[in-house]
VEXDREN-2710 file (C-alpha; in Angstrom, 1 decimal):
% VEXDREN-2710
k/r/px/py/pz
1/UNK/-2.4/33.5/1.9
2/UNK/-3.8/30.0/2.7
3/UNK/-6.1/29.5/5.8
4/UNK/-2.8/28.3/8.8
5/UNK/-3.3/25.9/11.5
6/UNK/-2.8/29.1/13.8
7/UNK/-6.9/29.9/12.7
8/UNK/-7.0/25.7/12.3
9/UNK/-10.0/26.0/10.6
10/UNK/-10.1/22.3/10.1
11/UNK/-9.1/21.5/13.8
12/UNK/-5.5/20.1/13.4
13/UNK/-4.6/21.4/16.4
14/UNK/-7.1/19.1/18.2
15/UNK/-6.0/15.9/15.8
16/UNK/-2.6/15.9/17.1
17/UNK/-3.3/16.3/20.7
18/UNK/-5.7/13.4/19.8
19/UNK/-3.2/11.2/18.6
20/UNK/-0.5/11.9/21.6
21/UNK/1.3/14.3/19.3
22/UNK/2.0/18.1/20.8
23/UNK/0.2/20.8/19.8
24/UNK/1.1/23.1/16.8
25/UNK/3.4/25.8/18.8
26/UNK/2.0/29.2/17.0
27/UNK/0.9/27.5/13.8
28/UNK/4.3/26.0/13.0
29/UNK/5.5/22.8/14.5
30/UNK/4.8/19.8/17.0
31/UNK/8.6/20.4/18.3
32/UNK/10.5/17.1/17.7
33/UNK/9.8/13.8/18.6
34/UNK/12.6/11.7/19.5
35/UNK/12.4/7.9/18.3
36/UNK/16.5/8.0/17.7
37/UNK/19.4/10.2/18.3
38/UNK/20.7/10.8/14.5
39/UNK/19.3/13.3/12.5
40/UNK/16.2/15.6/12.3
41/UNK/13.4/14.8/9.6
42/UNK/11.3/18.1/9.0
43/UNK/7.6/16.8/8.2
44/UNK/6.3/19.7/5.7
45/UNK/2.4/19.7/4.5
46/UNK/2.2/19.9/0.6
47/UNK/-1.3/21.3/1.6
48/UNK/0.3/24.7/2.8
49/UNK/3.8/24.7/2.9
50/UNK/3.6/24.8/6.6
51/UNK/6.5/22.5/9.1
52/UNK/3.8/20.6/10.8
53/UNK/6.7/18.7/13.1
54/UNK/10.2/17.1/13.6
55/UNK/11.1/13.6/14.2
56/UNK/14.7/12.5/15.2
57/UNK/16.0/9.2/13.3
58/UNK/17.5/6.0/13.5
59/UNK/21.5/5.7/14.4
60/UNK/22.9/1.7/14.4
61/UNK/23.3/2.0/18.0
62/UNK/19.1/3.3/17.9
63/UNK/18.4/0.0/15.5
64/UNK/20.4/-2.5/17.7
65/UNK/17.9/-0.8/20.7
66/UNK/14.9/-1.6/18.9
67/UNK/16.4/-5.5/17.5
68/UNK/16.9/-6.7/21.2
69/UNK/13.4/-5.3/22.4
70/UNK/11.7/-7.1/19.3
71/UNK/13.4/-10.6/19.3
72/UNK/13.0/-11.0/23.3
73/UNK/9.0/-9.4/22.9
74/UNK/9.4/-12.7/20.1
75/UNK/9.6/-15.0/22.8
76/UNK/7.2/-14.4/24.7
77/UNK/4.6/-12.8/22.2
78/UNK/4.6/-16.2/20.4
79/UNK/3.9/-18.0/23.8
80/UNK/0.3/-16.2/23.5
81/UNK/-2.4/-18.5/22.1
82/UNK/-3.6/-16.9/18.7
83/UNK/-7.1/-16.3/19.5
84/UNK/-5.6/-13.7/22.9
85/UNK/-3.5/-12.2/20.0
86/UNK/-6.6/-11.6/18.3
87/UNK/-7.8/-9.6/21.1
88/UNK/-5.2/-7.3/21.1
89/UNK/-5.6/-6.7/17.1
90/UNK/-9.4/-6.2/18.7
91/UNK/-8.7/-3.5/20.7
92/UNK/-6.2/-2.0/18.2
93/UNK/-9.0/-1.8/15.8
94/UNK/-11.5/-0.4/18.3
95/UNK/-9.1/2.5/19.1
96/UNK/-8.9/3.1/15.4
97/UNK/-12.6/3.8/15.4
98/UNK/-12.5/6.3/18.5
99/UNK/-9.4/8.2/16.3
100/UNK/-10.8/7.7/13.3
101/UNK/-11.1/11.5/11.9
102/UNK/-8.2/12.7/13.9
103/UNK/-5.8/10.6/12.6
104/UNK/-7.5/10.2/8.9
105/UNK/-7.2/14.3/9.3
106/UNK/-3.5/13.5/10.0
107/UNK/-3.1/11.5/6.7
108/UNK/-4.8/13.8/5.0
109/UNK/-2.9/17.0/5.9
110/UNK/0.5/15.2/6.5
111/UNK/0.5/13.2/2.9
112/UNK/-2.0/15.6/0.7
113/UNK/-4.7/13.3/0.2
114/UNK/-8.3/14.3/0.2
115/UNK/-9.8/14.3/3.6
116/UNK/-12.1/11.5/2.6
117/UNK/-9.3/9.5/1.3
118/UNK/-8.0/10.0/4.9
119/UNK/-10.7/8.9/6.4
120/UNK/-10.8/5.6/3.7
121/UNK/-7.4/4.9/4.6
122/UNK/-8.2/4.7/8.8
123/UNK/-10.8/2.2/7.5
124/UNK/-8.8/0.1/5.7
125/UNK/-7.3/-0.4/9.1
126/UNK/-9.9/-1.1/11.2
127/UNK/-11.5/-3.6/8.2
128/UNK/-7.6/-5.3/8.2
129/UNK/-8.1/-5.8/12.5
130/UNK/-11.7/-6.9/11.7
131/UNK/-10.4/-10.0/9.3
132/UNK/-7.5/-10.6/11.4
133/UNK/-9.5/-11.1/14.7
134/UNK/-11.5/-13.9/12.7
135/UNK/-8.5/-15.1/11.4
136/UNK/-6.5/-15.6/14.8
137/UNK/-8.8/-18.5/15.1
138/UNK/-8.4/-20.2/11.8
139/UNK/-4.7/-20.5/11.3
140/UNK/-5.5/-23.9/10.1
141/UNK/-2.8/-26.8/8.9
142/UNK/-3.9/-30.0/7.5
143/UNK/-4.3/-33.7/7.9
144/UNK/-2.5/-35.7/5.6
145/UNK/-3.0/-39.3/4.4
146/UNK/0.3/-41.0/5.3
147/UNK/1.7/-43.9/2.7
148/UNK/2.5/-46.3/5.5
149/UNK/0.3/-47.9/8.1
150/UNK/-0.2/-46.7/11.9
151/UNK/1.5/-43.3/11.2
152/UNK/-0.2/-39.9/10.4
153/UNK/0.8/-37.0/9.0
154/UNK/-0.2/-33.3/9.2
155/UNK/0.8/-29.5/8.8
156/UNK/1.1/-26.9/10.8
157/UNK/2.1/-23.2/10.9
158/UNK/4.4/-21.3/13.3
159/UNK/5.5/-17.9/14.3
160/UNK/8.4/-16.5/11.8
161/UNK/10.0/-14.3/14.2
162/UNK/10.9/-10.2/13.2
163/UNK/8.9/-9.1/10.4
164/UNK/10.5/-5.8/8.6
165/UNK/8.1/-3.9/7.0
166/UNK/8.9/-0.6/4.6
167/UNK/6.4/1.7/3.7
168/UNK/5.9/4.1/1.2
169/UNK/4.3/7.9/1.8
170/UNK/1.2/7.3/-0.6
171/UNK/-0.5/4.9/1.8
172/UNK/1.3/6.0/5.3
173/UNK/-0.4/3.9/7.6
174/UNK/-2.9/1.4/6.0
175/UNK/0.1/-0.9/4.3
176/UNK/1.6/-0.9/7.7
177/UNK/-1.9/-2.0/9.4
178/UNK/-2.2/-4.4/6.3
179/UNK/0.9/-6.2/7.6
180/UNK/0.9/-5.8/10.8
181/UNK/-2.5/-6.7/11.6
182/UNK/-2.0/-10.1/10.2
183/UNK/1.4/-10.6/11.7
184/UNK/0.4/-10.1/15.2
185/UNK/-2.6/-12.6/15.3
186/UNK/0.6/-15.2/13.8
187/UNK/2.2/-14.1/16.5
188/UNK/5.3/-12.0/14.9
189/UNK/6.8/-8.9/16.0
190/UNK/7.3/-5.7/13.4
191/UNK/9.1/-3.4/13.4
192/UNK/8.1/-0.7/10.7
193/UNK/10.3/2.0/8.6
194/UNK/7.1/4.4/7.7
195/UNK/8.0/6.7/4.9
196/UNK/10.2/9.8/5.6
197/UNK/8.0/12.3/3.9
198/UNK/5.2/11.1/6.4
199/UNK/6.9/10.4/9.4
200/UNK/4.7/11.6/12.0
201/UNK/1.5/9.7/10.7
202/UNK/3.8/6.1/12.0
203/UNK/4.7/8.3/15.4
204/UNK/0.9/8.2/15.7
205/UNK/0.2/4.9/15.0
206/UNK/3.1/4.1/17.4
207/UNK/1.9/5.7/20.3
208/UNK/-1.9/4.3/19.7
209/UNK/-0.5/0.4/19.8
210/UNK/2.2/1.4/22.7
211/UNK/-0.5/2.1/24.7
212/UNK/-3.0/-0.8/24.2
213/UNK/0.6/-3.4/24.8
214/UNK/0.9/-1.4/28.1
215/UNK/-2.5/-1.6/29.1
216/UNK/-2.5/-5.2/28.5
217/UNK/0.7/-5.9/30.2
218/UNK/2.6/-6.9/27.2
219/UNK/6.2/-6.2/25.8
220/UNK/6.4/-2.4/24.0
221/UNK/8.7/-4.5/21.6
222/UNK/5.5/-6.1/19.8
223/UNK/5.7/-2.8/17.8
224/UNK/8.2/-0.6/17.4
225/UNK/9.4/1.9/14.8
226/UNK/12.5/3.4/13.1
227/UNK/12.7/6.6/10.9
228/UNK/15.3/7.8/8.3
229/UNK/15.7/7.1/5.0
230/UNK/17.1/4.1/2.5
231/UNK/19.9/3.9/4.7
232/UNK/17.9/3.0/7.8
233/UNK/15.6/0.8/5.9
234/UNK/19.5/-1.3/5.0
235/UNK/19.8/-2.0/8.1
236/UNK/16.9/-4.2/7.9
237/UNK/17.2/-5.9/4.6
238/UNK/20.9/-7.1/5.7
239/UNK/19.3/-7.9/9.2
240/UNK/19.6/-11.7/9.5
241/UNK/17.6/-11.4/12.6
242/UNK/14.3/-10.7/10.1
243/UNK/13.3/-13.3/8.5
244/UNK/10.9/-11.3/6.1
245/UNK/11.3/-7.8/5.0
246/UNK/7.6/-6.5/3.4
247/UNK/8.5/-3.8/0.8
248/UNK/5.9/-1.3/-0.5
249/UNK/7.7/1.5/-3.3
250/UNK/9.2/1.2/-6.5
251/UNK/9.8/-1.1/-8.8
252/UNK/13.3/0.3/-8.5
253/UNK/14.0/0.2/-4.3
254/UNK/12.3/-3.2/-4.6
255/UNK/14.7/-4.6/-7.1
256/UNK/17.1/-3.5/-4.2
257/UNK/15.5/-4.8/-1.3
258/UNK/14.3/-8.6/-2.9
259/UNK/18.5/-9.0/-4.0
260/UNK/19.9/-7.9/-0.7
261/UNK/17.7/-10.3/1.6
262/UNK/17.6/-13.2/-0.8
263/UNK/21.0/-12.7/-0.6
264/UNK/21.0/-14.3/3.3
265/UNK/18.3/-15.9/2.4
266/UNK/15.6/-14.1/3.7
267/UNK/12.0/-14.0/2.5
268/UNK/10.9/-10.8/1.1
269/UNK/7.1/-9.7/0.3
270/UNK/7.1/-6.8/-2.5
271/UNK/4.5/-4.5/-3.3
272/UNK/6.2/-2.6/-6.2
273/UNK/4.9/-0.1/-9.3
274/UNK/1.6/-0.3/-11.6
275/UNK/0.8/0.8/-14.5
276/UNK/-2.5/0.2/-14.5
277/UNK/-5.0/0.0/-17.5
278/UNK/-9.1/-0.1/-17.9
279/UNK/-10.1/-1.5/-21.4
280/UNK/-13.3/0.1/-22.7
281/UNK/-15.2/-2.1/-24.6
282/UNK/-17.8/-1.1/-27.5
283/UNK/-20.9/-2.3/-25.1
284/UNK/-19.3/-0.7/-21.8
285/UNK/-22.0/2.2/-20.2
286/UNK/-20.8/5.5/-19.7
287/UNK/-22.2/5.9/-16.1
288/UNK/-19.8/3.1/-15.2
289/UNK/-16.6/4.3/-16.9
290/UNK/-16.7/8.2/-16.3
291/UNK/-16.5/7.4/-12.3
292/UNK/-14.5/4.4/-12.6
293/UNK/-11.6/6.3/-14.7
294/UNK/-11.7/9.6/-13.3
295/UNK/-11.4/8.2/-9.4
296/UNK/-9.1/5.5/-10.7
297/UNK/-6.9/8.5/-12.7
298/UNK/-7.0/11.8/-9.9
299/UNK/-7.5/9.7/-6.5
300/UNK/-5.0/10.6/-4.4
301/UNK/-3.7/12.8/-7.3
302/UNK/-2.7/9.8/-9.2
303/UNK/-0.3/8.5/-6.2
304/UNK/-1.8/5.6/-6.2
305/UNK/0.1/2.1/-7.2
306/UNK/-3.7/0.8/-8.2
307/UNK/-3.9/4.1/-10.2
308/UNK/-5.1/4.6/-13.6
309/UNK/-2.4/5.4/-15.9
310/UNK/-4.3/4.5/-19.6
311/UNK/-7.5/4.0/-20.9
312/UNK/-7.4/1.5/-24.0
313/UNK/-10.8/2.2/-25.6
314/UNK/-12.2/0.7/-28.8
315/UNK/-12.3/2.5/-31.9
316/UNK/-16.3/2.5/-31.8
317/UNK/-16.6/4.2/-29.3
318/UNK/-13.6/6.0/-28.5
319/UNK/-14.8/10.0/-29.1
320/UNK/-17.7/9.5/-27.3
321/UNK/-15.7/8.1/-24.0
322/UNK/-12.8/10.5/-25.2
323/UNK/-15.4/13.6/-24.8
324/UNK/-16.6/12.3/-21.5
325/UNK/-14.0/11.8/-19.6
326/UNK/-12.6/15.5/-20.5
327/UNK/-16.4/16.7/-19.9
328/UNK/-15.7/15.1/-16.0
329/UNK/-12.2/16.8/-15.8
330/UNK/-13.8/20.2/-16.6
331/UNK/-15.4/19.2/-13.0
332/UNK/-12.4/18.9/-10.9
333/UNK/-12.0/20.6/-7.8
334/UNK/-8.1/21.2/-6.8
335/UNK/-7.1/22.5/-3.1
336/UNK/-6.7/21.8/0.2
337/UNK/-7.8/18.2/0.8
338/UNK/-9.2/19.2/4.3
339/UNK/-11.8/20.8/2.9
340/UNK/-14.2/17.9/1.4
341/UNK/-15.6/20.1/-1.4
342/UNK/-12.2/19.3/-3.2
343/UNK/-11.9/16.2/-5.2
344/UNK/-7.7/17.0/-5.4
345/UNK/-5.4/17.6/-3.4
346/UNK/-1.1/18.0/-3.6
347/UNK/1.5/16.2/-4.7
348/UNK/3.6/14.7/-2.3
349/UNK/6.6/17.3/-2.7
350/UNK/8.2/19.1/-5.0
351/UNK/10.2/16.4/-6.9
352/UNK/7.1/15.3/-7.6
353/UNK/6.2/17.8/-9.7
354/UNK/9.0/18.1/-11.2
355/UNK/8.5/14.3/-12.7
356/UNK/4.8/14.8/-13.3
357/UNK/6.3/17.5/-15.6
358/UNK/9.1/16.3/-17.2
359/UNK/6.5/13.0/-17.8
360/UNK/4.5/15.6/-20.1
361/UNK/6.9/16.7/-21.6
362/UNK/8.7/13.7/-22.6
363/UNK/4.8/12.6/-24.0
364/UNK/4.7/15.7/-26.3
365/UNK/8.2/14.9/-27.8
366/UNK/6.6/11.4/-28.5
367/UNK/3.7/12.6/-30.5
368/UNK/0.9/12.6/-27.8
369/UNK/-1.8/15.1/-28.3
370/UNK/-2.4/16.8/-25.0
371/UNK/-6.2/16.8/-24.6
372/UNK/-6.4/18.4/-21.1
373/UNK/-3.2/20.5/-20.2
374/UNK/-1.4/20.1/-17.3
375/UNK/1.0/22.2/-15.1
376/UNK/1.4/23.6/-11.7
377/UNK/-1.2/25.5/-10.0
378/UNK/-0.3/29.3/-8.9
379/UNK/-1.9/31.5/-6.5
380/UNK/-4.2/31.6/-3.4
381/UNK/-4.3/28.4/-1.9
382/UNK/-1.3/26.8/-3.7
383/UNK/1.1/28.7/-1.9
384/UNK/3.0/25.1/-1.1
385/UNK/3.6/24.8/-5.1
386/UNK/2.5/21.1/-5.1
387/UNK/-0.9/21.5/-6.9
388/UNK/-1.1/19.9/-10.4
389/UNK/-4.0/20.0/-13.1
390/UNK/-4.5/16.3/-14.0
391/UNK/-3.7/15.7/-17.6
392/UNK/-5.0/14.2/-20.1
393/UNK/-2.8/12.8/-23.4
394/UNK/-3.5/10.7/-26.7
395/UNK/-0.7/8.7/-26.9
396/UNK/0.4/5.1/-28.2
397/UNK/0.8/2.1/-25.6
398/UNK/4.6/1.7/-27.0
399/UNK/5.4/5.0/-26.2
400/UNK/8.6/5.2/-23.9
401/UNK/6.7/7.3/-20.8
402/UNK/3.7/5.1/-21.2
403/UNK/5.2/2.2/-20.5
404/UNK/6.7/4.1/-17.5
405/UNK/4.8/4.3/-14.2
406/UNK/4.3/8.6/-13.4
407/UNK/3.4/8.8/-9.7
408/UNK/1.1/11.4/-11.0
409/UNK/-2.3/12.5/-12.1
410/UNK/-1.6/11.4/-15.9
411/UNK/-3.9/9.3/-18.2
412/UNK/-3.3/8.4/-21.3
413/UNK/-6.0/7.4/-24.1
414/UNK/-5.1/4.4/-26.1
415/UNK/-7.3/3.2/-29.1
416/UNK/-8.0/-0.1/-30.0
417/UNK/-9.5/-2.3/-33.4
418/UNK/-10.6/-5.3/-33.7
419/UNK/-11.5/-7.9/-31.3
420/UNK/-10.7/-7.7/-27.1
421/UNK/-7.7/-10.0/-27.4
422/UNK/-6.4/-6.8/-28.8
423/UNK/-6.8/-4.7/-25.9
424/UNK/-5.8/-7.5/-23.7
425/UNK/-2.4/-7.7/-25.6
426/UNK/-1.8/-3.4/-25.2
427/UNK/-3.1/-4.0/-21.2
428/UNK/-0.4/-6.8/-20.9
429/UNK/2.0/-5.2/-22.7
430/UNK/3.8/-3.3/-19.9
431/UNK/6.6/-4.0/-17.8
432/UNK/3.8/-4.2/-14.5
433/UNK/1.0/-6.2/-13.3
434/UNK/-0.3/-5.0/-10.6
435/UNK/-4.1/-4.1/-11.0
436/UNK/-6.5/-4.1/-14.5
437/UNK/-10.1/-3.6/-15.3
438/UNK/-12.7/-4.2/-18.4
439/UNK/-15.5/-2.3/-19.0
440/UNK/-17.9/-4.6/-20.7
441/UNK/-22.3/-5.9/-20.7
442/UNK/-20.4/-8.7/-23.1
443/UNK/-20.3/-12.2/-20.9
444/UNK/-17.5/-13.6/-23.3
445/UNK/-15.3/-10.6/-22.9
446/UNK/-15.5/-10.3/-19.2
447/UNK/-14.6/-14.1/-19.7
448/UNK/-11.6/-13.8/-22.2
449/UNK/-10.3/-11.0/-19.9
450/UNK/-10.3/-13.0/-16.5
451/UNK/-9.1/-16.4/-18.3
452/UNK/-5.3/-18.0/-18.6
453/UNK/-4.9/-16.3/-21.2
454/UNK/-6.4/-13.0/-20.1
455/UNK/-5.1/-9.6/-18.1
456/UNK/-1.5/-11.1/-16.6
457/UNK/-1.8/-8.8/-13.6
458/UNK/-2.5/-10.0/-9.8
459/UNK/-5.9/-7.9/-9.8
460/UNK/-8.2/-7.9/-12.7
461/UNK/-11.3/-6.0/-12.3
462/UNK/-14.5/-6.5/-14.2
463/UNK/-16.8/-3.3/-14.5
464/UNK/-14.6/-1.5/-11.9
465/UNK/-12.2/0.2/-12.3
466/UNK/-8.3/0.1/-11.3
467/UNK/-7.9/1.7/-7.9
468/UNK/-9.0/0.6/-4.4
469/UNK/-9.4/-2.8/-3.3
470/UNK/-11.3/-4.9/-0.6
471/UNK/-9.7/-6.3/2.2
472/UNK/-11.0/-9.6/1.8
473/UNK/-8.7/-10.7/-1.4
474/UNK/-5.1/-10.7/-1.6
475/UNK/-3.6/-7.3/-2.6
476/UNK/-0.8/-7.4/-5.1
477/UNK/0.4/-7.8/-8.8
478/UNK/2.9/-10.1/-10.6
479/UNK/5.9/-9.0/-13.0
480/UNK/7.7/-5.6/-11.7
481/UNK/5.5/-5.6/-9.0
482/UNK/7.1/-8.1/-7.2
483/UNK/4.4/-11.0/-7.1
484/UNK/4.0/-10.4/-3.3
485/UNK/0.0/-10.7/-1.7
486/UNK/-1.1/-9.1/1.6
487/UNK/-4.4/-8.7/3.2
488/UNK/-7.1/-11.2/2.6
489/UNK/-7.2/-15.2/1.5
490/UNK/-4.9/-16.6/2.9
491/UNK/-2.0/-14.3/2.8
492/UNK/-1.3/-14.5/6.1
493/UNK/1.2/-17.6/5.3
494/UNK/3.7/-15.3/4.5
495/UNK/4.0/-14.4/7.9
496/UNK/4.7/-17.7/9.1
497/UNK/6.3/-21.1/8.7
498/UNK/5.4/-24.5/7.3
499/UNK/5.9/-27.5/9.3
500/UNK/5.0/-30.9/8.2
501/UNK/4.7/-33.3/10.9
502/UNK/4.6/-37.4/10.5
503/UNK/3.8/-39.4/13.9
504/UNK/4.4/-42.9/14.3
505/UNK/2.2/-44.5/16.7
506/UNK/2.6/-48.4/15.6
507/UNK/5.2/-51.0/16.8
508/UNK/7.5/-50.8/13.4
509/UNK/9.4/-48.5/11.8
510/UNK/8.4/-49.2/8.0
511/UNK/10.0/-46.5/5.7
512/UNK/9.0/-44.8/2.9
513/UNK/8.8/-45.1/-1.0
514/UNK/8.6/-49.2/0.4
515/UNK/12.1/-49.1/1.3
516/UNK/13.7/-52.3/2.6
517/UNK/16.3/-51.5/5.1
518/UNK/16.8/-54.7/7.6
519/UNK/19.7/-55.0/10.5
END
């Protein structure tokens, strides 16, 4: 049997009391948490199998709770000068750093990522507070050159109100720190859906921001939280009281989500499916593309929406990358992601797997040659049945599952001819757009690939590879992605309104274009 938290050899037990959560009762369960009176969520760990706790959710009557707590915290949150808002995100991101290992151990066990994933993740947070607190000081408008003597124009930004924000399992509390973050220091107020399949990791994040508005004397309605499933996350979307709902899942829920609040006219910020490709390029070093692909193809056992789903590699060169990478997989460690000698953990769930195997399937009724077999680990340790050998597959880039996006550790191999506007054609040639590398020492295919006429997708990556991002540049991808940015630049304009301002401080009233209008 697998190591339990009852022995919590990798000091669970002290995470959750950490993080305000209760104790595991005898190696089984927290107890419930009660952030609604509907129905129970059961929060399993693909890692072992085990209930690690129970979290009520959201009725209408809940939701309508949490609506009138946000919109009057709205009124007074937006009263705050920007820079003090700052200084809460300050302290927000200082806590972080205290709980950084309990709560990346939290991620880690809760979702099924490895334990230094975890721990990546709860810096992504604290990097996202970081840029917001310098940011609370430059929400800068402009001064405009007016047309028409003694008057001036200019721009500035204000608070949007509500911000709904959706977030998937695969990222369970960065995306919401993401948004968030950047909200706050424009002085919104958010109220977050976390994913159901990680619901405790946004219990903990709730309790860490609850008490830092307390301390600080401020409304608990600045954050707040809902749980359930698609139906809760509906009441949002239809919510006229939230003037942006920020979507992270599939390309499928977001198709969903972008009708139904454009619908009321509501702004939406989408964050949907990759299908992410690294080009290979006859002058590309090995040492560059081994670590770049394999990370980019098994990282957070290919869960990622920056993951690496092909490699297109030129026909020069293509056995000798093809042999590599398979060399690298031969070095995979799979298990429990707590224990940092594993480079793999889980899938999320079950019907997870299943997909991850039907996906290999359906490539070996196309013609792909499997190069490195898949399936579902058995035995000691993978008593949870979520462990899966990352596969690896020849296949052609118009093949139907390639140009579908698994939510799983698949790669396919793609070979190439000819010149890098090839590749670039088979890269674009997907339904997504969300990240892309090159793996090139040639100046004029790096150049090619980052031009107008290069990769079509919102990240492109030059001698990196697909997966992870810095917080500094916006984060997002165009096409069935959605075409929404957070994070860096200067996506923090989403979160707010444009208003253009002209003052006249002369005698007359000229108008205009020149217009002549005389009583």
């Amino acid at each position: 049997m697998p190591e339990t938290l009852t022995a919590d050899k990798y000091g669970m037990q002290e995470a959750l009391k950490a993080l305000g959560l209760k104790e595991i009762n005898e190696g089984t369960s927290t107890g419930s948490i009660n952030f609604g009176s509907g129905e129970i969520i059961s929060s399993y760990s693909p890692t072992d199998g085990s209930l690690i706790g129970k979290v009520t959710t959201t009725t209408k009557e809940d939701y309508e709770k949490v609506m009138n707590s946000a919109t009057a915290a709205f009124k007074e949150f937006r009263q705050m000068p920007a820079p003090q808002r700052g200084e809460i995100v300050r302290l927000f991101g200082n806590k972080l750093r205290e709980l950084k290992e309990p709560l990346g151990k939290l991620v880690s066990y809760e979702m099924g990522k490895s334990l230094q994933e975890g721990y990546g993740e709860v810096q992504e947070m604290i990097d996202i507070c970081d840029f917001a607190v310098g940011l609370s000081r430059q929400l800068n408008g402009q001064t405009i050159p007016s047309e028409r003597p003694g008057h001036a124009m200019r721009e500035q930004w204000h608070s949007i109100g509500v911000v709904g924000i959706i977030s998937a399992f695969n990222f369970p509390v960065a995306v919401w720190a993401w948004n968030t973050a950047l909200a706050w220091i424009c002085g919104d107020i958010c109220v977050w859906k976390g994913s159901e399949k990680a619901p405790l990791c946004s219990v903990a994040c709730q309790n860490i921001i609850a008490a830092i508005l307390k301390e600080n004397n401020l409304p608990e309605g600045i954050s707040c939280i809902i749980n359930g499933d698609y139906k809760v996350g509906e009441m949002m979307t239809t919510d006229e009281r939230i003037p942006l709902v920020s979507a992270t899942g599939s390309t499928r829920m977001g198709r969903i989500v972008g009708a139904t609040v454009a619908q009321r006219f509501g702004k939406s910020l989408l964050e949907l499916g990759g299908n992410n490709a690294i080009i290979i390029t006859p002058t590309a070093e090995l040492k560059v593309v081994v670590p770049g692909a394999v990370f980019g193809a098994v990282g957070t056992c290919g869960q990622r929406c920056t993951s690496t789903r092909r490699l297109i590699i030129h026909e020069s060169v293509y056995d000798k990358v093809r042999d590599a990478i398979v060399g690298a997989y031969g070095q995979l460690t799979i298990g429990n992601p707590l224990d940092e000698k594993n480079h793999i953990g889980p899938l999320i769930d079950k019907d997870a797997v299943n997909t991850y195997l039907a996906a290999i399937e359906k490539a070996k009724a196309e013609g792909g040659n499997v190069l490195v077999d898949g399936g579902v680990l058995e035995g000691s340790g993978y008593e949870s049945g979520c462990y899966v050998k990352p596969a690896i597959i020849e296949a052609k880039n118009d093949f139907e599952i390639v140009q579908t996006e698994t939510f799983a550790p698949i790669l396919y191999l793609i070979k190439y001819s000819g010149e890098v506007e090839n590749a670039i054609e088979m890269q674009n040639g997907v339904a997504q757009g969300l990240s892309s590398a090159i793996m090139t020492n040639e100046m004029k295919e790096a150049e090619k690939f980052l031009s107008f006429a290069g990769s079509d997708c919102g990240i492109a990556n030059v001698n990196i590879g697909t997966s992870g991002a810095e917080i500094g540049g916006a984060f997002g991808g165009e096409k069935e992605t959605g075409g929404g940015r957070e994070s860096g630049s200067d996506a923090w304009k989403i979160y707010m309104r444009r208003q253009t301002n002209t003052i006249n401080y002369s005698d007359e009233l000229p108008l205009a274009q020149g217009i002549k209008f005389d009583l």
